[in-house]
C-alpha positions in Angstrom: 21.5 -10.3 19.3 21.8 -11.8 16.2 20.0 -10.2 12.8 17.7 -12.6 12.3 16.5 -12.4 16.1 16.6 -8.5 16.0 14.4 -8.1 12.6 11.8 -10.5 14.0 11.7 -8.3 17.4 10.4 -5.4 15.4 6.8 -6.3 14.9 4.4 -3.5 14.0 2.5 -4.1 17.0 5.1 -2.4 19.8 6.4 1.7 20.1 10.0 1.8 20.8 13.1 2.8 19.6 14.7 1.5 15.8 18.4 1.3 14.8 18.0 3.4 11.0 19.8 0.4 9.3 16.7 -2.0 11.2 14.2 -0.1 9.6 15.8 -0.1 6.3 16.2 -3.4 6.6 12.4 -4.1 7.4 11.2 -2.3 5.0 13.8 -3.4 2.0 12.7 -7.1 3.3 8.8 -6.0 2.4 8.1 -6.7 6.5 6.8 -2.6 6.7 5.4 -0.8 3.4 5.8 2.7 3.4 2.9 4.7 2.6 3.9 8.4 2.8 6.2 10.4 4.6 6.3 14.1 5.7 9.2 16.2 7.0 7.7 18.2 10.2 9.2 21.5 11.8 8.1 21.2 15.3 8.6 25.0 17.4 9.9 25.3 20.8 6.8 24.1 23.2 5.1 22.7 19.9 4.0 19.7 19.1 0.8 17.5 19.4 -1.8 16.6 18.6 -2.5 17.7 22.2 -5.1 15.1 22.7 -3.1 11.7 21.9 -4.7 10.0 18.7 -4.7 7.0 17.1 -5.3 6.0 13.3 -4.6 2.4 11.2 -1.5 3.2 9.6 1.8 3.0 11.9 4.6 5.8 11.9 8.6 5.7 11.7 9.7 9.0 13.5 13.4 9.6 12.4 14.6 13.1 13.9 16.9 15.2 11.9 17.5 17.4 14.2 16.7 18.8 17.8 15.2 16.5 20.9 11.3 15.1 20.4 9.4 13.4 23.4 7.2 11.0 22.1 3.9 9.8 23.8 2.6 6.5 23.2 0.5 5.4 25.4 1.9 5.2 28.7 5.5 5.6 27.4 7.3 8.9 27.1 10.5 8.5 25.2 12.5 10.9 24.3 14.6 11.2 20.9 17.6 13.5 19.7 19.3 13.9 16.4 20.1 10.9 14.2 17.9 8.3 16.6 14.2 6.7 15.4 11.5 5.5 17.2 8.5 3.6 16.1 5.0 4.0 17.2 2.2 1.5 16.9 -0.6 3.8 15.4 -3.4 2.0 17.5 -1.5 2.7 20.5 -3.1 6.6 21.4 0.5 8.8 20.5 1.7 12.6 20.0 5.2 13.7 19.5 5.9 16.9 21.1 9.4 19.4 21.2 12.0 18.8 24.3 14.3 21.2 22.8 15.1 24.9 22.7 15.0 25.1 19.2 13.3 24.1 16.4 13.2 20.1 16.0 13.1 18.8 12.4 11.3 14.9 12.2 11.0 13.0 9.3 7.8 10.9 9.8 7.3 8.2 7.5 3.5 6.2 7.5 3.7 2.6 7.0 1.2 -0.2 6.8 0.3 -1.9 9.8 
């Protein structure tokens, strides 16, 4: 695929997975504007929220370390070290621990 096709592919309005250097890309090219991040420590069998939610601002889910399963909507995907996923935050979500240890995400908000 070439560059140009891939960066158009990543609209805000569709949860899947993200190449790092994509999102860097998107948001160096002012396409996604980052809001706020967090760093979250997600325990063995934690996770949530338990009831999927929803909100106006989208999220970048980069894990640092350990396996995540992310819900959104009727996708479950699941994420290990070094991979990224993006989920459309008008599309109900949660992000939950698939590991046996202690998963470390870096989740950055961005504008929709």
């Amino acid at each position: 695929m070439k560059k140009a096709k891939e960066l158009d592919d990543n609209s805000q309005t569709k949860s899947d997975k993200k190449d790092a250097l994509t999102i860097v890309r998107l948001v160096k090219d002012g396409r996604w504007k980052i809001l706020r991040g967090a760093i979250a420590y997600i325990e063995k069998e934690g996770g949530g929220p338990e009831n999927n939610h929803t909100h106006s601002d989208n999220h970048i889910f980069v894990v640092a370390d350990g396996e995540v399963k992310i819900i959104s909507g009727d996708q479950e995907i699941i994420a290990g070290k070094d991979q990224s996923m993006f989920v459309d935050g008008m599309i109900p979500h949660s992000i939950w621990n698939n590991g046996d240890k202690t998963a470390v995400v870096i989740k950055i908000s961005t504008e929709r």
